[in-house]
N, C-alpha and C positions, 0 to 999 in steps of 0.2 A: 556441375556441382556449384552453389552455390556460393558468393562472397562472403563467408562467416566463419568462424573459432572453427568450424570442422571441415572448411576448405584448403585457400592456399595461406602458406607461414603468413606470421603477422607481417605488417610491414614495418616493423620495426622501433626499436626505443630510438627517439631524435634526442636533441641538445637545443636550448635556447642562450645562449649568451648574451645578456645584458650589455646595451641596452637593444640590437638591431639583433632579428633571430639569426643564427646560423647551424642548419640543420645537419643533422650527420644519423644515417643509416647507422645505429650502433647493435642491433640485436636481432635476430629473426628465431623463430620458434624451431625442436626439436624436428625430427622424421617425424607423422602422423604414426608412425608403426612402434616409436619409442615409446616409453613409460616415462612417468614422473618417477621421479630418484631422489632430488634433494630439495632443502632450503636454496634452488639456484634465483638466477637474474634472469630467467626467462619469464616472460609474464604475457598475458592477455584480457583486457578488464574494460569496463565501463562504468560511470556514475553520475553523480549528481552534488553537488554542493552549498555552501553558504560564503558568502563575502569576508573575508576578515577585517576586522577592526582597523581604524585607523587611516593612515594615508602616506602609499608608498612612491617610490620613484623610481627610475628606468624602467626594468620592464615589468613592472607589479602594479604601476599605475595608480590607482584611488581608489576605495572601493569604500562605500557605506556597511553596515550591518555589526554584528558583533563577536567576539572571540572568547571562549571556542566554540559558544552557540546560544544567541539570543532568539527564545522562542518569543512570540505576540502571544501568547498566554502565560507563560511565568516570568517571562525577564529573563534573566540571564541564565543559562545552564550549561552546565558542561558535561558533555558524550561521553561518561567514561564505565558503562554498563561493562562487567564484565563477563567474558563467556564461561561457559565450566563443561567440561569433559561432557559427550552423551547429550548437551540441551539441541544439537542441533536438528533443527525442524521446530523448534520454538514448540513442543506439545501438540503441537497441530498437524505433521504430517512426518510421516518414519523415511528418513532419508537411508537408501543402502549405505552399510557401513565399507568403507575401504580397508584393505589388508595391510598391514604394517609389511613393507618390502625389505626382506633381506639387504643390505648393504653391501654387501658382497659380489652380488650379482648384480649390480647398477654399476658398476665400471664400464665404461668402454673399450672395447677391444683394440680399434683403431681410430682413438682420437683426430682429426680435420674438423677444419673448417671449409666449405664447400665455396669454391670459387664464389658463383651469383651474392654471398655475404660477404665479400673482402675487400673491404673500404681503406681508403688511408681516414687514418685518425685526427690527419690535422686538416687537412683539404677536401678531402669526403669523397676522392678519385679513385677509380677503380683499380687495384693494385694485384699484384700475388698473381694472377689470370693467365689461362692460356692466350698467347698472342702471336700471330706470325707465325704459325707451326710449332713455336716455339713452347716446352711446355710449363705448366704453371709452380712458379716456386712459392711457398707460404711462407720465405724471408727474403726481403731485399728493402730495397728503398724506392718511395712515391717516385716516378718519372715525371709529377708534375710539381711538385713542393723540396724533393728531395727529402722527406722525412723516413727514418727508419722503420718501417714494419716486420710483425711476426706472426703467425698466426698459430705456433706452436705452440704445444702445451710447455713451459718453462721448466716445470714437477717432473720427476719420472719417480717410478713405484721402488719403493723402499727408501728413497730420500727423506733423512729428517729434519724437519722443519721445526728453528726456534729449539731446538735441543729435546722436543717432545713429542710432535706429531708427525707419524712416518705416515707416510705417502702410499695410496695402493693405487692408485692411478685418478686418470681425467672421468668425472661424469657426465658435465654436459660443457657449454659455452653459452656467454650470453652475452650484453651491449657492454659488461665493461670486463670481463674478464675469464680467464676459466677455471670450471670449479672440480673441484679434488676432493674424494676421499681419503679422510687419514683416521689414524686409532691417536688416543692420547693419552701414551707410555703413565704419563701423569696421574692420569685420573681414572682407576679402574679399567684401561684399554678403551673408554667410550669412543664409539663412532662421534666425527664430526665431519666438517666440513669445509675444505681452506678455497678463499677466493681471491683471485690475484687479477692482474692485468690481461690482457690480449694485448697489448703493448705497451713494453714500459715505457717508450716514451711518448707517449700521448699524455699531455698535462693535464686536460681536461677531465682526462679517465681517473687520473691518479686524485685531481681534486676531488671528486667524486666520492672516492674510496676513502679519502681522508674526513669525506664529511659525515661517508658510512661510520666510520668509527669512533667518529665524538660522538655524534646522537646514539647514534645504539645502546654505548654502555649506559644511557639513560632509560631505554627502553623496556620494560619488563609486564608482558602479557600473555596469555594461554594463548591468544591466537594470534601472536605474533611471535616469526622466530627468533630465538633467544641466540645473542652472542657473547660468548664466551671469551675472546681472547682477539689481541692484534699484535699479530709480529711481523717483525724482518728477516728476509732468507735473502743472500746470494743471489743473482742470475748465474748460473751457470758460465754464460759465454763473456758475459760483459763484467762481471763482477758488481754491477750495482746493485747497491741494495733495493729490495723489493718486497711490499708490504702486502701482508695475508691479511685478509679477516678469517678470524675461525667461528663458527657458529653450527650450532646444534645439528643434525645429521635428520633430516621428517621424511620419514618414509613412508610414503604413499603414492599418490595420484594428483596433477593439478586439474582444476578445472575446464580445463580445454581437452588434455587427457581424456576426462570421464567422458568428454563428449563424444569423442572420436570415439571410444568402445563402444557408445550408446547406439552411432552409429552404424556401427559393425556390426551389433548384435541383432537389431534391427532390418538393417540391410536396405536401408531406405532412407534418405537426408531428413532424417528424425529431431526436432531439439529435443533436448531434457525436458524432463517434461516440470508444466509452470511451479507446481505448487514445492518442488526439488530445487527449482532456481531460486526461489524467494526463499528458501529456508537458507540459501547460500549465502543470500544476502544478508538476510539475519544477523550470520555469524559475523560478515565483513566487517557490516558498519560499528556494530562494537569497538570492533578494533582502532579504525580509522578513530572513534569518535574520542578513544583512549589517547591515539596518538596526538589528535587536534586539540587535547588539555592539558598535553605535554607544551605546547604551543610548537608540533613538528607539523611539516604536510608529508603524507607519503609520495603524491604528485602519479604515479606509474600505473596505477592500479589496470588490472586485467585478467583474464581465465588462467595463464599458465605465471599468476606472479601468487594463485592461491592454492595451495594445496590439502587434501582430504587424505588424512590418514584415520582410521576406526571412521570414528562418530566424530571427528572434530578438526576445524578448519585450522590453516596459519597464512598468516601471508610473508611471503616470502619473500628476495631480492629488492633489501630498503638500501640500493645504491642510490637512488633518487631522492629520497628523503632529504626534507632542511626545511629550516626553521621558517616560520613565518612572516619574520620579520628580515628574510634573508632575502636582499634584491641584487647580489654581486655573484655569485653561484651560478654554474650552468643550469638549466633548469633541463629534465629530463624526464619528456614522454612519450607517447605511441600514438601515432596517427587512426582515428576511427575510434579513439579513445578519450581523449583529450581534449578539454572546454576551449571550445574556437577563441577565445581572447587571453589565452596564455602568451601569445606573441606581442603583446600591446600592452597588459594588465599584468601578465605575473601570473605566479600559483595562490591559490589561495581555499580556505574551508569548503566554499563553493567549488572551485573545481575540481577538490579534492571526490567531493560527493558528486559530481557531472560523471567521474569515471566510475561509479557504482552501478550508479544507472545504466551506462553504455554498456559495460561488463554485462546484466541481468540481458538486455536488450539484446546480444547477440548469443545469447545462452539461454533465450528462449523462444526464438524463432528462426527460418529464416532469413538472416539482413542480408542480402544482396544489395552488396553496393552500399555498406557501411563504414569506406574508406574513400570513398569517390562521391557519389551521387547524396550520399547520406551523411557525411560527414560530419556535420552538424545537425542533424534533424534527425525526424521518426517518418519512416512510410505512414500513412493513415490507415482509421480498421478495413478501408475497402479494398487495400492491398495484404493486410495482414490478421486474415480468420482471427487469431487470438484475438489480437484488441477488439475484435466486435463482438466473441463471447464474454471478454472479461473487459469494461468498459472502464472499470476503478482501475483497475492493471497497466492500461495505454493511458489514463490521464495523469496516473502515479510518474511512468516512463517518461510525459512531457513536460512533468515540473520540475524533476530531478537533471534535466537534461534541456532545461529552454533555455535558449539563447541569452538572453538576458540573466546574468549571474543573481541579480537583486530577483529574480521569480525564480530561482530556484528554495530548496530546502535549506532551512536556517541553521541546520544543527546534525548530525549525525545522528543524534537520540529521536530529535523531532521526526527527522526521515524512516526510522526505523520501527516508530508508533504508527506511521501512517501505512508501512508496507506491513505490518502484523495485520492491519485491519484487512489490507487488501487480500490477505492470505487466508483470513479467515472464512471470506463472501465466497471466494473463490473454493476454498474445502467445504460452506457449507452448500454450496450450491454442486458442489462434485456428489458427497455424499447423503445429501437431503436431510442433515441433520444441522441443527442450527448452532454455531460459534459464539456463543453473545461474549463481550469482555466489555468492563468498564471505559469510559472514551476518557482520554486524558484532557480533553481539550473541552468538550462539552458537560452537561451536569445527565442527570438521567432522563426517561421522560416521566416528566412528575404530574404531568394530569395526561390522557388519553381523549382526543374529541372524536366525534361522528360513533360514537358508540351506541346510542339509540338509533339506528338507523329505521327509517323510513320505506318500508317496499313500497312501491310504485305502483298504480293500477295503471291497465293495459292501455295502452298512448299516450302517457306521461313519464315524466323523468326523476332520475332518482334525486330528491333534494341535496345539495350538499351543506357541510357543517358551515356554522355562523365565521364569517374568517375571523370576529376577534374569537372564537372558542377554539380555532386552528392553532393561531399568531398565541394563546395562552399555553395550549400544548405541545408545541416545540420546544427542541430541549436547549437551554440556554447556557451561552457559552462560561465558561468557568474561569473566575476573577483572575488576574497577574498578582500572583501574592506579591511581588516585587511592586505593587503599582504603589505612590507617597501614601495613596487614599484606601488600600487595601482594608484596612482596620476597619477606618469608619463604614464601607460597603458592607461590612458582617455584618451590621447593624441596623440595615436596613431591610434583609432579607426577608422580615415576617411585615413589613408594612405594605402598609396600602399606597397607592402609585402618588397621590397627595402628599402623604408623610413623608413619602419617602425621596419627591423632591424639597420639602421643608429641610428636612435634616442637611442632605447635600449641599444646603445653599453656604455654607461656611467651607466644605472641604476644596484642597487645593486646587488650583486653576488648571493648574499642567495637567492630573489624571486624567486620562485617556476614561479610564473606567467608570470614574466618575460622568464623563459627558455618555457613554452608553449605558449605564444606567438611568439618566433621566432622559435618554430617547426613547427606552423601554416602557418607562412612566407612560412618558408621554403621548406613547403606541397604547397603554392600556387605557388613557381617558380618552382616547378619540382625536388626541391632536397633532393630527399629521402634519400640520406647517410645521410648526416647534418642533416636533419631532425629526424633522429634515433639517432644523438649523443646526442644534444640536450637534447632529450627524457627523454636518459638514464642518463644525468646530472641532469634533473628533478626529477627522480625517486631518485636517490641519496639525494637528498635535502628531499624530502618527508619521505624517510628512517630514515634522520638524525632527522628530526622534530618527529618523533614518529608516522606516517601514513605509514604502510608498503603496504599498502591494498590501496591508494588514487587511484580511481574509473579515477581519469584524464587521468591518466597514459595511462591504459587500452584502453581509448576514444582516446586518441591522434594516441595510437598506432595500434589501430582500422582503423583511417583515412588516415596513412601512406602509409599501406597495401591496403587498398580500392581503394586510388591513383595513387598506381604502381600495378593495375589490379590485385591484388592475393585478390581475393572477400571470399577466403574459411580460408585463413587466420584471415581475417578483420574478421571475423564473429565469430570466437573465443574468442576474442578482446570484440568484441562490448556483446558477449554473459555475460563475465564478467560483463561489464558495467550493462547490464538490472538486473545480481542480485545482487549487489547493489543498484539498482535504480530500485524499481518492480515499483515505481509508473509514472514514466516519460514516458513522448512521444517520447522523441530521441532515445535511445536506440533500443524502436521496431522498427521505422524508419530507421536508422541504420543496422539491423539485415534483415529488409524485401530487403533494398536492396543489402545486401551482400547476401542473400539467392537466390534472383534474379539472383543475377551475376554468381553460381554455377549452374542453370538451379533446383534447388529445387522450385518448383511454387508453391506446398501445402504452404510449409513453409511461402516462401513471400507472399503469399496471407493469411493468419492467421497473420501475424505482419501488413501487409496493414491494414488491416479491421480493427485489434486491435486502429489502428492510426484515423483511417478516423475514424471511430463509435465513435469513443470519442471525438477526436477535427477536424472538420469543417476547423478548418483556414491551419490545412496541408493538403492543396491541392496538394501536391509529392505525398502523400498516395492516391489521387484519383485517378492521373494518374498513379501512378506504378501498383494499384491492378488493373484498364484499361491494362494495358500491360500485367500481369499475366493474366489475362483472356484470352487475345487474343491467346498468345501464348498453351492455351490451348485449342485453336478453340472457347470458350464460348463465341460469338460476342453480344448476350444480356446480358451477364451480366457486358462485359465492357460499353455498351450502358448506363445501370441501374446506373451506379457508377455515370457516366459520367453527368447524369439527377443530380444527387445529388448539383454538384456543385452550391451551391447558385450562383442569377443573383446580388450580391451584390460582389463577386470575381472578384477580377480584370483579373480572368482569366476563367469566367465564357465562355465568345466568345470563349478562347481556347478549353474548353471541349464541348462546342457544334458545331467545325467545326469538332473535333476528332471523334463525334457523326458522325456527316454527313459522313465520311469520313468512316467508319466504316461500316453502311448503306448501301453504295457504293459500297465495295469491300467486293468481294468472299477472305473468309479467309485461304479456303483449297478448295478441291475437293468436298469433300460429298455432298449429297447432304443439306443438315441438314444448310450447313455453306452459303450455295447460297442465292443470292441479291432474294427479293419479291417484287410483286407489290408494297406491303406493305409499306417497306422496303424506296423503290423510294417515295413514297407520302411521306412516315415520312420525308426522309431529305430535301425533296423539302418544305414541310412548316417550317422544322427547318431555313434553308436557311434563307427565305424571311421574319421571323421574325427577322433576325439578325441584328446589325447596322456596315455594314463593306465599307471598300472603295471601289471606282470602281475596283479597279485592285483584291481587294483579292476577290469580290464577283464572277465580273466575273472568275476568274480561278476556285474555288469553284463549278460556276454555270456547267462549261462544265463538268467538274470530273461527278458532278450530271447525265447530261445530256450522256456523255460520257458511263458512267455504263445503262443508258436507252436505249440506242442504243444496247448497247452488251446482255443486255436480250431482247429486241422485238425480237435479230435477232437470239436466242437461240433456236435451233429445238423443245425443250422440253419443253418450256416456255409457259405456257397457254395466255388464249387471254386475256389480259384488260378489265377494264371495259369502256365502252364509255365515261360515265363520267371523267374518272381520267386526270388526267393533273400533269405535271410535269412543275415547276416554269413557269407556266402559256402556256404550249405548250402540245399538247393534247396527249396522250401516246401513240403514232401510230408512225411508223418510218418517216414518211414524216413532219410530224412536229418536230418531236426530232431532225432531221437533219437541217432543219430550224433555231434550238433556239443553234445548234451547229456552225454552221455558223457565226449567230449573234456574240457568243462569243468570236469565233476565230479575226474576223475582229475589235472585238473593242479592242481587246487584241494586235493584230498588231500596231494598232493605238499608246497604251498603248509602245510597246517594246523599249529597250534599245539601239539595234543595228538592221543594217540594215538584218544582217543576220537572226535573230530572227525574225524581220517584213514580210523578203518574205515569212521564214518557215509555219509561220502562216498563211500567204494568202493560199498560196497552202493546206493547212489544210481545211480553207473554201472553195474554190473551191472544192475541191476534196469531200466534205461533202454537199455539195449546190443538192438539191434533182434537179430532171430536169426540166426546165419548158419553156414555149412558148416565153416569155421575157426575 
């Protein structure tokens, strides 16, 4: 069995105490045979995050970026999407719903805690154990520190707590306490849920629990458990007092949970499957992104800290939970979970969103050895199938989770636009129906190039688009409304690259936006030095703002290169762009045609399709993956792309004369690549369905007619059928010459100069079969 959420227990919620770590085993997971039951402190997660503001001390370190999320296309924003009942799967894909569990039946019978989890709480030595024959008590005291331990449940059933909530027993255990179901006499009999110590005298634990219950009562989210109440009860034996949280009673399933059934059901080391993980995510990062505008971190996140009741998540167990600005607190998380530079830097936005990541990551494949060997990293896609089917998916995984806190995602909302995206490629390429949604980051594609596409005669190549008519049809990134110069850049939009560095020349020095808008210019008149100083005055500004990594950068200097013909450079460039941005359409765009322009066809044609299969409205990706096909002689499947084109495109006529045209013409020698009967009927009724003008039909028509002549008259070429007709002239060479004729002469008619009119006569003539009149 593999190392992952459906193997062996976690290894555990630790403690960081400021400022040197000092780790402590505090939590391990249920039986795999158990069910989730409550809002408990058990948990299993992974993610990715953003830097927080500011500059901290002991163990939070310094960190650049901004709070609670500064994106490099709007400035500043704050994550606080909310979730709503039923949205889970984001409209994109139907997640099973989970049964609401009885409360009743999530008691346990015989509450323990099982020796291999029984830690002292102040020393971290191994206590309560069988030793010496001798057998294991779950109260006495450390033999190495001397500190009291319990591992009892404190509660017994019918106890009432705070004068209101009676006791029906223990449900689970976790790193800081054990949790109880009680009714509350109070308030209509509701089920809740009281959470106390594993030992009261562990300081750590109890500050913990004290910091659970300031932040909470600030806390108020759908997918966050709600609490309700904090009181003091009795110990029993010692008489001290001892403090509950009470909080909401979610009856369902956590995420580690579901996995193990998946498992069972299955009967094979199965993950959930991807596009069920990502909707999981969906719902998380809302949450987190709610809590990081509170200015809280949640810090723990993991499989069994989120739970699925119906159609809708919570996260559960915010004993970890504290403020941002909090560098005196123990800090507590889970190993194989948790941003490698929590021991050194602290918690923060960033490593808030590192455990999202890691969470999705083991809950969607096998990670073996995502405690040990993977600790901080990702296997690669040549150890892990997924990532090499879903390539946005594993580069999404390495942003949200790189080592470097300042490369990862800025914002929780930011992160959760990029995994919609990736969710979408991914369902449109599951179910071959295309996802298209607006990109929050980029604008749309506002011109289309290589649309007149060029067939190739047989030993030559397919030409490709002009790269400034590429570098003009890329879709361009969409302004920081936060930027000083925002205003004046609306102002510029409808001018010409002149004007529109004329106008520029007064607005502020600092705007970022402003210096790539006149790299843009500067890319459309031809002047790629200037166009790279610019650049690099931009990057300078972005350096100085605290973005050393801004994805623009990259893009701009992507398009510089693409412009002045070095497609292998560009492709570098744009390569950065896509992993930052695993969920956007530009960048594969971007990539397919700089891949194209090196003569790499595999490559362009997997970023084509990535494009087209998802969003419809970039029709660059129809005709570019048409052009990769051809040039790989595959004249049906640039035909098949070609067909795709909705008759609602304004360039739908373009892809069906490319059709025709294709049809038409022998791509190579082989045989395999030669014009058929077939072939001629297909474009002769594409044709005559079309609505085009006289002059483009008829030149059209001859090409048609033209190619029908050169097969009748082909030694090799089998006979016709009698029936068949080509744009209404009957496939025999004495009519095909005939309907050649016809063309020629009305096209004369049609020409511009005299010397093109006689050409043409003589064309008909010379094509006029013989006859008695």
């Amino acid at each position: 069995m593999p190392t992952s959420v459906l193997a062996n227990p976690s290894p555990g919620t630790q403690s960081i105490m400021p400022p040197s770590p000092r780790l402590q085993p505090q939590e391990s997971l249920p039986d795999p045979g158990t069910d989730s039951v409550v809002a408990a402190s058990r948990s299993e997660g992974h993610g990715t995050g953003t830097r927080s503001e500011g500059t901290g001390s002991g163990s939070q370190g310094s960190g650049t970026g901004s709070f609670p999320g500064t994106s490099r296309r709007t400035g500043s924003r704050t994550s606080s999407r909310r979730s709503r009942r039923g949205r889970l799967g984001a409209g994109l894909i139907d997640v099973p719903p989970v049964p609401y569990r009885d409360p009743a039946t999530a008691v346990l019978a015989n509450p323990v805690v099982s020796e291999e989890k029984r830690f002292c709480g102040n020393c971290g030595a191994k206590v309560g154990r069988a030793k010496d024959g001798k057998p294991a008590n779950p109260e006495g005291k450390c033999d190495n520190c001397g500190t009291p331990f319990s591992f009892l449940p404190k509660l017994q059933p019918h106890e009432l707590v705070g004068g209101q909530y009676e006791v029906l027993g223990a449900l689970a255990y976790g790193g800081l306490g054990w949790i109880y179901l009680a009714q509350d006499h109070n308030v209509s009999d509701r089920w809740v849920v009281l959470k106390g110590l594993i030992d009261t005298g562990d300081a750590t634990a109890m500050a913990a629990a004290a910091n659970e219950m300031r932040f909470l009562a600030e806390v108020e989210h759908p997918n966050i458990v709600k609490i309700h109440n904090f009181v003091q009860h009795p110990d029993a034996q010692t008489g001290t007092s001892v403090g509950y949280i009470v909080m909401e009673y979610v009856g369902g399933q956590s995420l580690r949970q579901l996995a193990l059934q998946h498992h069972r059901e299955s009967k094979r080391p199965e993950p959930l499957p991807i596009g069920q993980v990502i909707a999981y995510g969906l719902e998380i990062l809302p949450a987190l992104g709610y809590l990081h505008g509170q200015g809280l971190l949640y810090c723990d996140l993991k499989p069994d800290n989120v739970i699925q009741t119906h159609e809708q998540l919570k996260l559960i167990d915010l004993g970890a939970v504290r403020r941002v600005d909090d560098y005196e607190s123990p800090l507590f998380f889970t190993t194989g979970y948790s941003a490698p530079e929590l021991a050194t830097q602290g918690a923060s936005i960033s490593s808030d969103l590192y455990t999202v990541g890691r969470t999705l990551a083991v809950l969607s494949f096998e990670f073996q050895g995502y405690t040990t060997k993977f600790k901080s990293s990702l296997p690669g896609p040549d150890a892990v199938p997924l990532f090499a089917l879903f390539g946005s998916y594993y580069r999404f995984l390495k942003r949200a989770t790189h080592v470097d806190p300042d490369r990862r995602f800025l914002a929780a909302e930011d992160m959760a636009d990029q995994l919609t995206g990736v969710l979408r490629e991914i369902m449109a390429l599951g179910t071959g129906k295309p996802r298209q949604a607006a990109s929050t980051v980029f604008g749309p594609e506002s011109r289309t190039f290589g649309v007149h596409l060029v067939v190739p005669e047989a030993g030559t190549t397919v030409p490709l688009p002009e790269p400034a008519e590429v570098v003009a049809g890329l879709p361009i990134p969409q302004v920081d409304t936060d930027d000083p110069a925002a205003g004046v850049l609306a102002t510029t939009t409808a001018l010409d690259p002149r004007e529109a560095i004329e106008a520029l020349a007064g607005a502020p020095r600092e705007s970022i936006e402003v210096r790539l808008r006149i790299v843009r210019a500067r890319i459309e008149l031809g002047e790629f030095a200037e166009a790279q100083r610019q650049l690099q005055a931009a990057q300078y500004l972005a350096i100085r703002n605290g973005f050393p990594h801004d994805w623009r950068i990259d893009w701009y200097r992507g398009l510089i290169e693409l412009a002045g013909a070095r497609p292998r450079v560009a492709h570098v460039a744009f390569e950065a762009v896509y992993d930052d941005l695993p969920g956007e359409i530009a960048p594969k765009l971007a990539l397919a045609v700089s891949a194209e322009g090196v003569g790499d066809y595999f490559g362009a044609a997997r970023y084509y399709e990535l494009v087209w299969r998802t969003d419809r409205t970039y029709v660059s990706a129809a005709f570019g993956l048409a052009r990769v096909y051809l040039a790989q002689g595959a004249r049906a499947g640039a035909v098949e792309v070609l067909e795709m084109v909705p008759a609602t495109s304004t360039h739908y006529i373009d892809a069906q004369v490319a059709a025709i045209k294709i049809k038409t013409q022998s791509g190579a020698a082989s045989e395999q690549s030669r014009i058929s009967e077939q072939d001629l009927l297909d474009a002769s009724g594409r044709l005559e369905r079309l609505n085009l003008d006289v002059e483009r039909r008829t030149r059209l028509s001859a090409e048609v007619l033209e190619a029908a002549y050169d097969w009748l008259r082909t030694p090799s070429a089998p006979s016709p059928a009698e029936t068949s007709k080509v744009l209404g002239y009957a496939l025999e060479e004495r009519d095909v010459r005939f309907g050649l004729e016809r063309c020629y002469r009305t096209l004369a008619r049609l020409a511009g100069s005299t010397e093109d009119r006689v050409a043409l006569v003589d064309r008909a003539n010379s094509i006029r079969p013989r006859t008695f009149t």
